[in-house]
N, C-alpha and C positions, 0 to 999 in steps of 0.2 A: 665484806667484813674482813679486816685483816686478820692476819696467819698469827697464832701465839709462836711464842718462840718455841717453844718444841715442834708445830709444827713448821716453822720453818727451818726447823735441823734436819725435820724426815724430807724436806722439799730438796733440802741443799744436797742431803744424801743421794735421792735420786737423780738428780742432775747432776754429780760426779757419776753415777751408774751410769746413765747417758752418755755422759762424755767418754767413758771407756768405750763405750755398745758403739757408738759413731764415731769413733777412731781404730777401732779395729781395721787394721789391714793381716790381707791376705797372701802366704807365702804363694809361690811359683806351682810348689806341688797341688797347694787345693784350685789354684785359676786352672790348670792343665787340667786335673779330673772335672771338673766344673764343665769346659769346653767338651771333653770327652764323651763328657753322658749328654749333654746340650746335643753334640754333631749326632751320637748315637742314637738320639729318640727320634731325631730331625730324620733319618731316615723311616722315621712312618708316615703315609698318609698323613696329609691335616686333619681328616675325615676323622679319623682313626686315634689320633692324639687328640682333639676337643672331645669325640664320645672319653675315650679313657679317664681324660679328667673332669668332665661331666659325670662319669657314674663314682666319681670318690667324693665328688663335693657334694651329689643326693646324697650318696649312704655317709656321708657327716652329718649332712642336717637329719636326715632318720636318725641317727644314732647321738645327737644332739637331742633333739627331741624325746626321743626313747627315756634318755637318764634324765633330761629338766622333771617329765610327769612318770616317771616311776616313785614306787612308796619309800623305797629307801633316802630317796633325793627329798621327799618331800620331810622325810623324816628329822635328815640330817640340817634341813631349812627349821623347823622346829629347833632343833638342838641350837644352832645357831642364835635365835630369838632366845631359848632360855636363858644363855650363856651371857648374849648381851643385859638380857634383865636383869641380872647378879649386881650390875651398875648404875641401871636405868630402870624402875620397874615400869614406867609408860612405853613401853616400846609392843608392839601389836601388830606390825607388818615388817617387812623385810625395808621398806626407805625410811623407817622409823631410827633404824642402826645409824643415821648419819645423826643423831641426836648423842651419838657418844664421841668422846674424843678419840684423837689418833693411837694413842695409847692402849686402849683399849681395845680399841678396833684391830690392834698389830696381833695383840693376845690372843682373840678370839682366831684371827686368818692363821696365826701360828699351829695353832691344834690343827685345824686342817691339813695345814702344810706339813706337818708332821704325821700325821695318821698317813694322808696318800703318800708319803715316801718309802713308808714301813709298806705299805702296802707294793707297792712298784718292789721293792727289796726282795718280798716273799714273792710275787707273781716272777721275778725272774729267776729266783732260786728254784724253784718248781717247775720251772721251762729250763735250767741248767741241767735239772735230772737226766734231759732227753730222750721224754716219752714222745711222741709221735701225736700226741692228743694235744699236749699243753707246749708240745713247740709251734703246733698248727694256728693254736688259738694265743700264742703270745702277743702279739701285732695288734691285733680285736682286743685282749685286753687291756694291753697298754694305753691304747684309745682311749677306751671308756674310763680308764682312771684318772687319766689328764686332762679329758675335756671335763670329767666331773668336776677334778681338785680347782677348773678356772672359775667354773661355773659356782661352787661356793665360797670363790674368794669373792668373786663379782658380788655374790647376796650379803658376805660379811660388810662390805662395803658401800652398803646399802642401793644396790643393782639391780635388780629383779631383772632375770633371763629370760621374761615370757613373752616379755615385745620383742616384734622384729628387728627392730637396733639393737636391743642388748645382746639378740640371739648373734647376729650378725658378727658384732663387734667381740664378743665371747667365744666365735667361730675363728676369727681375724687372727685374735690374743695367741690362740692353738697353734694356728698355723706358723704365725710367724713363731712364736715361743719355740719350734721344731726346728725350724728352720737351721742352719749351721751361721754359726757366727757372723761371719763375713757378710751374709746376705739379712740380717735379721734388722741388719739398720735401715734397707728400704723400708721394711715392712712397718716397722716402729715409726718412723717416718709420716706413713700413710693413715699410720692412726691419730699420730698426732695431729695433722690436718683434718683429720673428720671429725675431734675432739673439739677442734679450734671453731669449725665450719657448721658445723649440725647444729641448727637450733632447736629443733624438733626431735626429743630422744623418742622419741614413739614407732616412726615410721623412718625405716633406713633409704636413703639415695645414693647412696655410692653402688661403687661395682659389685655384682653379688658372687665373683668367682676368687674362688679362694685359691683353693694348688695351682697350682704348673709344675713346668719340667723342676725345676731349683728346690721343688720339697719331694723330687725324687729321692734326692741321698736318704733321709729319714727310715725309708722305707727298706733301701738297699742295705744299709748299716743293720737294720733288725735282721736282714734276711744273711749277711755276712755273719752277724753273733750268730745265727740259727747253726752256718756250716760249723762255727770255729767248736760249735758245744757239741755240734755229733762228732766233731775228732775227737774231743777228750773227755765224751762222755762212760768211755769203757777203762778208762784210768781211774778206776777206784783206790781210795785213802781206804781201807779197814770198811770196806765193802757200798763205800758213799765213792760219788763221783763230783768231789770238793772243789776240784779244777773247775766244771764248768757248772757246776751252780756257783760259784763264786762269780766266773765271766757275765755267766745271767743277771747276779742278781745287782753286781757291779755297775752293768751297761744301763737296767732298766733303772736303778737308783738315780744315776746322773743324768739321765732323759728329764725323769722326773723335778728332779733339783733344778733345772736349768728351765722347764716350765713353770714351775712355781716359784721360782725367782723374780722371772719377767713378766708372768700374770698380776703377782703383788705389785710388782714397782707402777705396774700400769692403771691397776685399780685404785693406789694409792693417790698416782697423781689427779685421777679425774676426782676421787675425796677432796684432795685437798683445792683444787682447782675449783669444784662445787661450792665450798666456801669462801673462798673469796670472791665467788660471786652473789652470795646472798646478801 
């Protein structure tokens, strides 16, 4: 079926988004720390680096899992569905959504994308405070907000994450979405080849390992805002500590923004790619 022209204005959109994402080049400073932490890890065991990233890619998929069949998730898949009813009142399942236009559909994934930002905003201004509880659990929640915010754009867009593909590929989205710029065009890359290649969205064949060393930085950057907010968490404004709830809530906003930028464009284009094949 061909694209109406609005949706071929969201299509051209994204592939200008593209063209920046795989034209990104990389200054001196980030290829040097790149090699840095690359030569650094290489000093482990191989044993010892495949467990490592072995037990982050389990506790993704538990913790993938965990937020798809919790009640809040299932809830927010409702709300979804009602949202889209407002335009369609036949809609009954979550691949029912691809029954609305793109328009639509941007509306509905907007709310979303707007709720977990707000959320990411308050969760880092509350680890800004520099309590010892909620700087520990920063990291853990950051997670779960982002893998959530992918997981219901994927359903806005009529995705359902309970099959192994979707899980998979809604895992993939995460990861690279974290990923630092420079590196993020492989990864986009490899989904667009499995986008191209999979005929079978049911059962996933690709590679099932997600991290490596390149989604270290991710982790280091959270653990670096951890130092930067216990130095200026005793500088209080009028008895607040403004400076580093601001750093908190600053850093976990634009994690978030930068996920749910490149989870839309991604989810968008397998929408719009779905219709043109029907």
């Amino acid at each position: 079926m061909p694209l109406t022209d609005r949706e071929t204005e969201v299509l051209n959109e994204i592939r200008e988004w593209e063209k920046q994402l795989l034209n990104y080049e990389a200054n001196d400073l980030q290829l040097t720390y790149e090699k840095y932490l690359e030569r650094s890890f290489s000093l482990l065991p191989e044993k010892v680096q495949s467990q490592f990233f072995s037990v982050i890619d389990t506790w993704l998929f538990h913790l993938h899992g965990m937020i798809q069949g919790s009640q809040i998730q299932m809830d927010a898949k409702e709300r979804i569905l009602s949202s889209g009813r407002v335009f369609n009142k036949d809609l009954y399942q979550i691949e029912d959504l691809t029954k609305l236009d793109i328009d639509q559909l941007q509306y509905i994934a907007m709310q979303q994308i707007a709720r977990h930002r707000v959320y990411s905003f308050a969760q880092g201004g509350l680890a800004g405070t520099g309590g010892p509880l909620l700087l520990g659990t920063d990291i853990p929640a950051m997670a779960v907000i982002n893998l959530r915010v992918v997981q219901l754009i994927a359903m806005t867009y009529g995705f359902e994450v309970n099959t192994p593909y979707e899980m998979m590929s809604s895992l993939k989205v995460f990861h690279t979405a974290t990923l630092p710029p420079r590196l993020q065009k492989e990864g986009w890359s490899v989904l667009m080849n499995e986008m191209k290649t999979s005929r079978d969205h049911y059962f996933y064949e690709g590679n099932e390992e997600i991290t490596d060393v390149t989604w270290l930085e991710q982790p280091i950057q959270q653990l670096l805002k951890a130092m930067v907010i216990t130095l200026f968490r005793k500088r209080l404004i009028q008895g607040i500590p403004l400076i580093s709830m601001a750093i908190g809530a600053g850093t976990n906003y634009q994690l978030t923004r930068k996920v749910t930028e490149f989870a839309h464009n991604y989810y968008q284009l397998r929408y719009l790619n779905q219709k043109e094949e029907i």
